[in-house]
C-alpha positions in Angstrom: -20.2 29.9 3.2 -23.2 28.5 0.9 -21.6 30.3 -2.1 -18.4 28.5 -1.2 -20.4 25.0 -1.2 -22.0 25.8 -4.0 -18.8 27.0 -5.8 -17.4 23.3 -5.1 -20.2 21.5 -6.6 -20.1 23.4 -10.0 -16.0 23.0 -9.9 -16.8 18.9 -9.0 -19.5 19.1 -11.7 -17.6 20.1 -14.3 -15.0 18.0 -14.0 -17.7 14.9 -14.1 -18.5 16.8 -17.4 -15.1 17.3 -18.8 -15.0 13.0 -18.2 -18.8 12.5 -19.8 -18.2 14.8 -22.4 -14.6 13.4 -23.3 -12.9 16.4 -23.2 -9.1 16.7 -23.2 -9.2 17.0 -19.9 -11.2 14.3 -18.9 -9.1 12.3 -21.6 -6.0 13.2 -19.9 -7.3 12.1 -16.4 -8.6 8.7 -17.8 -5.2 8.5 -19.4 -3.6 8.5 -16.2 -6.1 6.1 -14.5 -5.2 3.6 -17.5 -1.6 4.5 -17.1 -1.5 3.5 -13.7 -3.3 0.3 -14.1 -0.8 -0.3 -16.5 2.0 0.4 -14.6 0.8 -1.9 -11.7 -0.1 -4.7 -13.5 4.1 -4.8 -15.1 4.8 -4.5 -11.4 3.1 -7.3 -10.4 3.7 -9.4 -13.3 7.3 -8.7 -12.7 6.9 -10.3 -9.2 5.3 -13.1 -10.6 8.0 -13.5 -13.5 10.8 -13.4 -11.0 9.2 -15.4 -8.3 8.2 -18.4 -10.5 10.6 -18.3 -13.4 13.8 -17.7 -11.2 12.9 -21.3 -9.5 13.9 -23.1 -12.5 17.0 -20.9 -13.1 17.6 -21.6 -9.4 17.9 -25.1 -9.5 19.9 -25.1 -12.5 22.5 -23.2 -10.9 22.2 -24.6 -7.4 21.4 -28.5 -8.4 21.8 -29.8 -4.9 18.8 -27.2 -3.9 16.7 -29.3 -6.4 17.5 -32.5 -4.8 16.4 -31.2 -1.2 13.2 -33.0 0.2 10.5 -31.9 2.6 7.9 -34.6 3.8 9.7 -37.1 1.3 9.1 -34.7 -1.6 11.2 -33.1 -3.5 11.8 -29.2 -3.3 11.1 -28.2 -6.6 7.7 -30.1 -7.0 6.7 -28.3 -4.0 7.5 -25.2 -4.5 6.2 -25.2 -8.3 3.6 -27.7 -7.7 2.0 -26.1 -4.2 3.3 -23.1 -3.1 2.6 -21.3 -6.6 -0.9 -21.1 -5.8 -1.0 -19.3 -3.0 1.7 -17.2 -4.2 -0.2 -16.7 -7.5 -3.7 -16.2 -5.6 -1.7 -13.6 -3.4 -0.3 -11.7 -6.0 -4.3 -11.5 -7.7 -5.0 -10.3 -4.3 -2.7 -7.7 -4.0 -3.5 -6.8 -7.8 -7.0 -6.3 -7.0 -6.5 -4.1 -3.9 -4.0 -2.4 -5.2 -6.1 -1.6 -8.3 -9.5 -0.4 -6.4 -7.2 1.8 -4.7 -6.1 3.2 -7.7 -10.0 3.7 -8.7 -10.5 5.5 -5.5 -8.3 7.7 -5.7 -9.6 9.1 -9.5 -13.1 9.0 -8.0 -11.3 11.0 -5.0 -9.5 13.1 -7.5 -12.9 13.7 -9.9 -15.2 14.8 -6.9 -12.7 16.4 -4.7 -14.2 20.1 -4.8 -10.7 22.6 -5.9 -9.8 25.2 -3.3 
């Protein structure tokens, strides 16, 4: 049982090392930390991209949507003028979560001790 333990620890430790030490290894894990960043930040940005820029493409297409008004103001000022901030401070939100989680699971990944 202790030499099982202790077996973990050198297995965990090394792995800290391979990271430290920039081995291939370690590169190749911080590669796919950075690639998954990556790939959630074009996720999100896509989300953003479609939920902002389609509103203009929307009212060209649909002009009597643009002329709509809620509390006497016009649809598109509302939507671009108001609602984009939350949306936008939303979508950071999410970004941020998201990301951590991402961290937490290559911390998990580094110091899980291998079977």
């Amino acid at each position: 049982m202790l030499a099982e333990v202790s077996r973990r620890e050198d297995r965990a430790e090394r792995t800290r090392a391979e990271l430290a030490e920039q081995t291939r290894v370690g590169d190749a894990l911080v590669r796919g930390l950075v690639r998954a960043q990556f790939a959630l930040a074009l996720r999100l940005s896509l989300v953003v991209a479609i939920g902002l820029g389609g509103l203009p493409w929307l009212f060209a297409v649909a002009p009597a949507v643009g002329r709509v008004t809620v509390f006497g103001v016009h649809l598109p000022w509302l939507l671009l003028g108001v609602v984009s901030f939350p949306f936008l401070i939303a979508v950071g939100w999410a970004y941020v979560r998201l990301a951590e989680r991402n961290e937490q699971d290559f911390t998990d990944l580094v110091q899980r001790p291998e079977r």
